[in-house]
MDTraj code that builds the backbone (N, CA, C; nanometers):
import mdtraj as md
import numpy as np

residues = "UNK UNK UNK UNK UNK UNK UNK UNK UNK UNK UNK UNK UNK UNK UNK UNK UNK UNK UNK UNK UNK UNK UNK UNK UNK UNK UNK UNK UNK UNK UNK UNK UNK UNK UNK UNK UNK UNK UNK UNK UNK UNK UNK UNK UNK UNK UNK UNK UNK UNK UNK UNK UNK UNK UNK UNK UNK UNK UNK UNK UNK UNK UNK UNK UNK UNK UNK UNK UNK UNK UNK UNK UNK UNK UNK UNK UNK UNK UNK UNK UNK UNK UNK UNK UNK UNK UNK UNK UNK UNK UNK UNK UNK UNK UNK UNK UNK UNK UNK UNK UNK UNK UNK UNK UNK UNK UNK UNK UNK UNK UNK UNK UNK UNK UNK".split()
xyz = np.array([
    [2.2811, 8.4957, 2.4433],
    [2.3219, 8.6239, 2.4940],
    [2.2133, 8.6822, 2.5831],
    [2.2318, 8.7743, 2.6405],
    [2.1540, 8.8243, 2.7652],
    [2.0659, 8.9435, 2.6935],
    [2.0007, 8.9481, 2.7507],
    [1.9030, 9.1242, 2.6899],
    [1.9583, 9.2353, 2.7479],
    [1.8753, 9.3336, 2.6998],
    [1.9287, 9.4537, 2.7787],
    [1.9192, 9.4642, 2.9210],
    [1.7810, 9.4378, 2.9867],
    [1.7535, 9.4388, 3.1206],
    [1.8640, 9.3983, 3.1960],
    [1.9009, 9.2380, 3.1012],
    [1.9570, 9.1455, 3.2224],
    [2.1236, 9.1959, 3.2371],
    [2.1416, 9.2458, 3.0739],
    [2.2575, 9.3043, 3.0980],
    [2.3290, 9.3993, 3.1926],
    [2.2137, 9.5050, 3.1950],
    [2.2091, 9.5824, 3.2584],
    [2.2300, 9.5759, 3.4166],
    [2.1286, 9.4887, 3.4054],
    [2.1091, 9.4645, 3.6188],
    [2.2892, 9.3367, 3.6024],
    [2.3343, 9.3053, 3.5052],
    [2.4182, 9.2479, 3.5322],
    [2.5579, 9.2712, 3.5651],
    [2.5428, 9.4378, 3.4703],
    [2.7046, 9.5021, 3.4927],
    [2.6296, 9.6345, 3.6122],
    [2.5180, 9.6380, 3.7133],
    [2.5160, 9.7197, 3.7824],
    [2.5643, 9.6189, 3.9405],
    [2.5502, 9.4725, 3.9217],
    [2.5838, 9.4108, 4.0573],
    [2.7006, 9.4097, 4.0228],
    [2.8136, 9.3701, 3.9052],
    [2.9649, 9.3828, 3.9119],
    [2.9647, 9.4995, 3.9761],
    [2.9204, 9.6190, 3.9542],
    [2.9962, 9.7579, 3.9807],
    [2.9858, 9.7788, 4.1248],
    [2.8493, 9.7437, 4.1880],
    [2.8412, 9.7145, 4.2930],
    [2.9165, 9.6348, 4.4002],
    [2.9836, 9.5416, 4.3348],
    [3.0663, 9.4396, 4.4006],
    [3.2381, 9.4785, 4.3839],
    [3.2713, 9.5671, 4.2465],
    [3.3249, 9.6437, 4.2634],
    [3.3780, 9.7719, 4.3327],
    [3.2591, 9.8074, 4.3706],
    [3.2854, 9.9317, 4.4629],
    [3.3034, 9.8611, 4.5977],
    [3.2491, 9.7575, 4.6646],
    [3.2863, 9.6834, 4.7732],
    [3.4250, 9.6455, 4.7681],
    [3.5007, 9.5956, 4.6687],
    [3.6506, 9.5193, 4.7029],
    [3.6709, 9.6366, 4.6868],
    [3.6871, 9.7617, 4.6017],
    [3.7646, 9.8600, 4.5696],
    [3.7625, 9.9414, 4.7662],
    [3.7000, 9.9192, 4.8144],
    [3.5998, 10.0194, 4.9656],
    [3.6995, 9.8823, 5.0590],
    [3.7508, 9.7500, 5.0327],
    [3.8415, 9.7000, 5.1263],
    [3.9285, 9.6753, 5.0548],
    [3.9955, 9.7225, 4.9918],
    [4.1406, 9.6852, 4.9081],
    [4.2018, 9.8403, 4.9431],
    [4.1101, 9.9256, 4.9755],
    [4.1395, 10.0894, 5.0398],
    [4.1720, 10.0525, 5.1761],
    [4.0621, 9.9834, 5.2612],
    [4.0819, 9.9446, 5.3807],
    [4.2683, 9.8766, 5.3920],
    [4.2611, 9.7775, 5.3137],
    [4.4145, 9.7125, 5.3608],
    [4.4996, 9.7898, 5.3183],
    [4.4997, 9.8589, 5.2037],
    [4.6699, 9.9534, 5.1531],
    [4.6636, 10.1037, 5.2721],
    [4.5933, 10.0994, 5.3309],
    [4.5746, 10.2180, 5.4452],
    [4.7065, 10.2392, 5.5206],
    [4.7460, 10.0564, 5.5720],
    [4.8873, 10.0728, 5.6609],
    [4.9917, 10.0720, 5.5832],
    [4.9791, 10.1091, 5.4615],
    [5.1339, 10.1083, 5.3988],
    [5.1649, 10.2913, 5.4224],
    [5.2718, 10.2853, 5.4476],
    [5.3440, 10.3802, 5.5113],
    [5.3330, 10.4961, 5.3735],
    [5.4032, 10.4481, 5.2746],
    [5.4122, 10.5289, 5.1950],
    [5.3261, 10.5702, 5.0933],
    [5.3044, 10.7050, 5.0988],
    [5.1899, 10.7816, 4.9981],
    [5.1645, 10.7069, 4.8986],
    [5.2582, 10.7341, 4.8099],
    [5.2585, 10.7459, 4.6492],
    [5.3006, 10.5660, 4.6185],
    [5.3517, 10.4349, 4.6936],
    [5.3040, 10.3381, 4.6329],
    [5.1722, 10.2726, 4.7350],
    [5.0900, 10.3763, 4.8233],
    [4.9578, 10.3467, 4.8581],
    [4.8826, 10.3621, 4.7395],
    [4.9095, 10.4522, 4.7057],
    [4.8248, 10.5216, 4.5563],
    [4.8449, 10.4636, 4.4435],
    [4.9557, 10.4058, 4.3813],
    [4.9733, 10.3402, 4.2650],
    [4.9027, 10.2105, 4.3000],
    [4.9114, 10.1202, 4.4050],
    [4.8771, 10.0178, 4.4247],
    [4.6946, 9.9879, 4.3808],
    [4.5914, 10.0965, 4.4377],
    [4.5101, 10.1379, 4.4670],
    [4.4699, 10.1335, 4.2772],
    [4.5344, 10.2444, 4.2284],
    [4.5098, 10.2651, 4.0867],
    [4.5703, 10.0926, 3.9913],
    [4.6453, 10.0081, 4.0534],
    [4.6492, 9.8866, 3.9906],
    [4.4967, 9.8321, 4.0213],
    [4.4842, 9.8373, 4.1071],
    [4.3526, 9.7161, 4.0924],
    [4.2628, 9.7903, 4.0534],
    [4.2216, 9.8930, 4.1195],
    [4.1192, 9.9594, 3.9917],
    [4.1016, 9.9548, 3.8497],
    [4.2302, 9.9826, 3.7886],
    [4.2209, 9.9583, 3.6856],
    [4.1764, 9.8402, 3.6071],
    [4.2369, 9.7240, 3.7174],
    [4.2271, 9.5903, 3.6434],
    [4.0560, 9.5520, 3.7001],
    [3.9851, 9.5889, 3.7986],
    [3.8705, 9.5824, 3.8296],
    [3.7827, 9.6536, 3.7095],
    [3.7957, 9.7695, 3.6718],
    [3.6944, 9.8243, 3.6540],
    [3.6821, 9.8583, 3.4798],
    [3.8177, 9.7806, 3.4262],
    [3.8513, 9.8278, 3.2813],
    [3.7639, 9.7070, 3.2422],
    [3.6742, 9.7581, 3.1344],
    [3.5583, 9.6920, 3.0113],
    [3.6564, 9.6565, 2.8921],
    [3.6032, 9.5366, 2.8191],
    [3.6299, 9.4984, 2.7002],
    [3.5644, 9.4302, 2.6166],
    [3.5777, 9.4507, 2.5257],
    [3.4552, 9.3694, 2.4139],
    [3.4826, 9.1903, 2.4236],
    [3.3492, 9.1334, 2.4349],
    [3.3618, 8.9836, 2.4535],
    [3.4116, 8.9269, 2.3132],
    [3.3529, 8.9821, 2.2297],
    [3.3813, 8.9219, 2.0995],
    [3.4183, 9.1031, 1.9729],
    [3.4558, 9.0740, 1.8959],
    [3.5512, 9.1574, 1.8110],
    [3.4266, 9.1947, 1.7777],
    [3.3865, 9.3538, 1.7581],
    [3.2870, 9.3987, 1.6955],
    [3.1363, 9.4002, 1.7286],
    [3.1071, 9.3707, 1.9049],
    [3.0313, 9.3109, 1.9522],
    [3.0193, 9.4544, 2.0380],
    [2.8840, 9.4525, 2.0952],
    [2.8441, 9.5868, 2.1819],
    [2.8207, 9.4780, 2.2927],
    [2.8459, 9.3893, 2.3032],
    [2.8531, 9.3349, 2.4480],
    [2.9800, 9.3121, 2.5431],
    [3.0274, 9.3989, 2.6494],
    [3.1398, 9.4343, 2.7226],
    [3.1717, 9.3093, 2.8403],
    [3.2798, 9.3457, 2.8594],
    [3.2954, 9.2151, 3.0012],
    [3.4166, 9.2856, 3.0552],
    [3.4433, 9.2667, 3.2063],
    [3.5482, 9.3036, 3.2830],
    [3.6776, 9.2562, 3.1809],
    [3.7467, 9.3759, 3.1478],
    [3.9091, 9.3149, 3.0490],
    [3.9577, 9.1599, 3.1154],
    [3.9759, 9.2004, 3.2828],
    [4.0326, 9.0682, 3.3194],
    [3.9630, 8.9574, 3.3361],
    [3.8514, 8.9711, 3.3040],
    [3.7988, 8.7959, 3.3110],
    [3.8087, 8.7798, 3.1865],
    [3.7392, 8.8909, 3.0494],
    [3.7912, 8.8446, 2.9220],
    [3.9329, 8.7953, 2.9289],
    [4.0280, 8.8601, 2.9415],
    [4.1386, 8.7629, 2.9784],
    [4.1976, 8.6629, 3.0101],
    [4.1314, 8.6246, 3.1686],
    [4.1496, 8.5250, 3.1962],
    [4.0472, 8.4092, 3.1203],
    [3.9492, 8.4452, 3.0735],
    [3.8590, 8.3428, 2.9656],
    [3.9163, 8.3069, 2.8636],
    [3.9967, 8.4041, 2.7916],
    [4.0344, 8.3881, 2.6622],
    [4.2411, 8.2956, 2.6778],
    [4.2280, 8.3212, 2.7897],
    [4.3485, 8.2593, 2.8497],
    [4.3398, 8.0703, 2.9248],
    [4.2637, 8.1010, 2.9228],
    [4.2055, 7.9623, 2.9740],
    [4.1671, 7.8082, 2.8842],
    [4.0522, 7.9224, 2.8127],
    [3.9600, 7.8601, 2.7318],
    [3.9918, 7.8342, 2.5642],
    [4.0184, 7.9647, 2.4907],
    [4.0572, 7.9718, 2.3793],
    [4.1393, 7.8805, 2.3125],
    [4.1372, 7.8389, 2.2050],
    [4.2417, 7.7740, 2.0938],
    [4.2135, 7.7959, 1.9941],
    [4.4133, 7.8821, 1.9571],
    [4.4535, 7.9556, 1.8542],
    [4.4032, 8.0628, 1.8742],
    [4.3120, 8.1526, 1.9501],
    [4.2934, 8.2318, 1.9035],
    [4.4060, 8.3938, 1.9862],
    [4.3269, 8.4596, 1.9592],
    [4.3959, 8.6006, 2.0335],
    [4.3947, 8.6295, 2.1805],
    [4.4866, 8.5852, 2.2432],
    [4.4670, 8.5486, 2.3890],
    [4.4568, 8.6743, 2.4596],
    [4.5333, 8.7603, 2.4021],
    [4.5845, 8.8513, 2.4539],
    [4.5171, 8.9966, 2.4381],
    [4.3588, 8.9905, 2.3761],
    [4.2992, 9.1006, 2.3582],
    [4.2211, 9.1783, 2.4200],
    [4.2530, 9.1305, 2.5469],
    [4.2302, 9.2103, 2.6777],
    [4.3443, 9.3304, 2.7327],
    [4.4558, 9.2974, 2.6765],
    [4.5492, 9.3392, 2.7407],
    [4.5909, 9.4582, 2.7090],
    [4.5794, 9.5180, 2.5830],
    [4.5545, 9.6974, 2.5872],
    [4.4345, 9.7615, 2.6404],
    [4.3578, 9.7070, 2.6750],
    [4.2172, 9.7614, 2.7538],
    [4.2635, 9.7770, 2.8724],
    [4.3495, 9.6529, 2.9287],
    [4.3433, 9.6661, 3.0919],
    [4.4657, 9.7673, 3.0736],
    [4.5989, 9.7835, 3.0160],
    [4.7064, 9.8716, 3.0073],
    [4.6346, 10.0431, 2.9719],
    [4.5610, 10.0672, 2.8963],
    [4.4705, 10.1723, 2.8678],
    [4.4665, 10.2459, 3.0396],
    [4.3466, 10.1704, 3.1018],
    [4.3235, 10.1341, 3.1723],
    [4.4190, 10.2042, 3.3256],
    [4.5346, 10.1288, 3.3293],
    [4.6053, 10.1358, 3.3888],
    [4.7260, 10.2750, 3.3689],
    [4.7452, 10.2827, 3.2143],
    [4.7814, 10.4568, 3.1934],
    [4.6558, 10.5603, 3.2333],
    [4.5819, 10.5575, 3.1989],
    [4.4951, 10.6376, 3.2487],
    [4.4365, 10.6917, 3.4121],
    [4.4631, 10.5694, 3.4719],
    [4.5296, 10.6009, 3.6167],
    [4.5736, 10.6142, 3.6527],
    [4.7279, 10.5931, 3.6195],
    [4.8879, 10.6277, 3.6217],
    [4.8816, 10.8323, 3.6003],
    [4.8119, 10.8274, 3.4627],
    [4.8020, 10.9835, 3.4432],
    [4.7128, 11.0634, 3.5343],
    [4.5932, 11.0390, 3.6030],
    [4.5667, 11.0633, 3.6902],
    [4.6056, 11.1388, 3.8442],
    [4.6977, 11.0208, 3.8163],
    [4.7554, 10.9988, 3.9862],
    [4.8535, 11.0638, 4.0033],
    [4.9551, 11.1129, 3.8634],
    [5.0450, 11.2071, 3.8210],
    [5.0191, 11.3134, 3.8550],
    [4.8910, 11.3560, 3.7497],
    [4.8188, 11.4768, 3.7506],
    [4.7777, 11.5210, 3.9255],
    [4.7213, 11.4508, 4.0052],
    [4.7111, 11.4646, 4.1515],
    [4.7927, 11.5105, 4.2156],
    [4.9594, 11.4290, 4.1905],
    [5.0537, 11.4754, 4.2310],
    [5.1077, 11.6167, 4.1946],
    [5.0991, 11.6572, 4.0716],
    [5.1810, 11.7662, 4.0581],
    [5.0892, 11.8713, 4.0936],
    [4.9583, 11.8484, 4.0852],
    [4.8457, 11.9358, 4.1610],
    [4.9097, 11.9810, 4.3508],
    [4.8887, 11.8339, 4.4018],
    [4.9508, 11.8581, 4.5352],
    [5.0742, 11.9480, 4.5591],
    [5.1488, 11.9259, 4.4820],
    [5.3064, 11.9880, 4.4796],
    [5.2596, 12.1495, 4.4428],
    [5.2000, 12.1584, 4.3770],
    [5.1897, 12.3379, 4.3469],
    [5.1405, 12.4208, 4.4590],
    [4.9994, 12.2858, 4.5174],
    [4.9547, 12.3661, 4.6018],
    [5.0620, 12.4036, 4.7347],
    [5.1376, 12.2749, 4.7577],
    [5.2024, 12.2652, 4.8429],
    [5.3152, 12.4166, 4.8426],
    [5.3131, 12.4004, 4.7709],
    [5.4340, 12.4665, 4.7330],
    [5.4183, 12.6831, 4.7084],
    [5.2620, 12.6484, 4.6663],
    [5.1979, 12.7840, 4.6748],
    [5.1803, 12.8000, 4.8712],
    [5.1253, 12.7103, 4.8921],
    [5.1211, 12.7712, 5.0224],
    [5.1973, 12.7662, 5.1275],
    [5.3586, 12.7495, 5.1019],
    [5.4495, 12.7857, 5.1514],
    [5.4830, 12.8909, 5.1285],
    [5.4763, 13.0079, 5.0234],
    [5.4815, 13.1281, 5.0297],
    [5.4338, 13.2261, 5.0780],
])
top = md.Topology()
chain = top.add_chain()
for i, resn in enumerate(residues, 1):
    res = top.add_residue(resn, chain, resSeq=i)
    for name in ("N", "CA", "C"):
        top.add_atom(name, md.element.get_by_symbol(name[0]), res)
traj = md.Trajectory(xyz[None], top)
């Protein structure tokens, strides 16, 4: 297992490399015409980018949900393949609620300052 340091400098270059695809995955959904599945689209990969999950059950050591995923999807036998998959859904409601919340924000204002 890794130390703290290395851990550290290890989930600060994901985030880093994260904020790069997240900074051109903005770039390409730009020409989609429509608002609101520019925005859901945007909040899919985020979510699936940036949602943490425990490598092992009971473990303080985290890993991107979807590579745990795809590791435990790959690699595993017998075991729980699938214990990534309320992290990344978490994940993905929580941006969903977000993006809701944005919207009905927009709409009030919108809607206040038509009066």
């Amino acid at each position: 297992m890794l130390d703290y340091v290395e851990y550290t400098i290890t989930w600060a270059v994901y985030l880093a490399a994260a904020v790069g695809l997240m900074a051109v995955w903005w770039r390409l959904t730009r020409i989609i015409p429509w608002h609101t599945l520019k925005q859901v689209l945007r909040v899919v990969v985020a979510a699936a980018i940036l949602m943490p999950a425990p490598v092992i059950y009971g473990s303080a050591d985290w890993a991107p949900a979807l590579f745990v995923l795809l590791l435990d999807s790959t690699v595993a036998k017998e075991a729980d393949t699938m214990r990534a998959v309320p992290f990344l859904l978490y994940g993905l409601i929580l941006g969903l609620l977000a993006l809701f919340a944005d919207g009905l924000f927009r709409y009030w204002r919108n809607k206040k300052a038509a009066f």
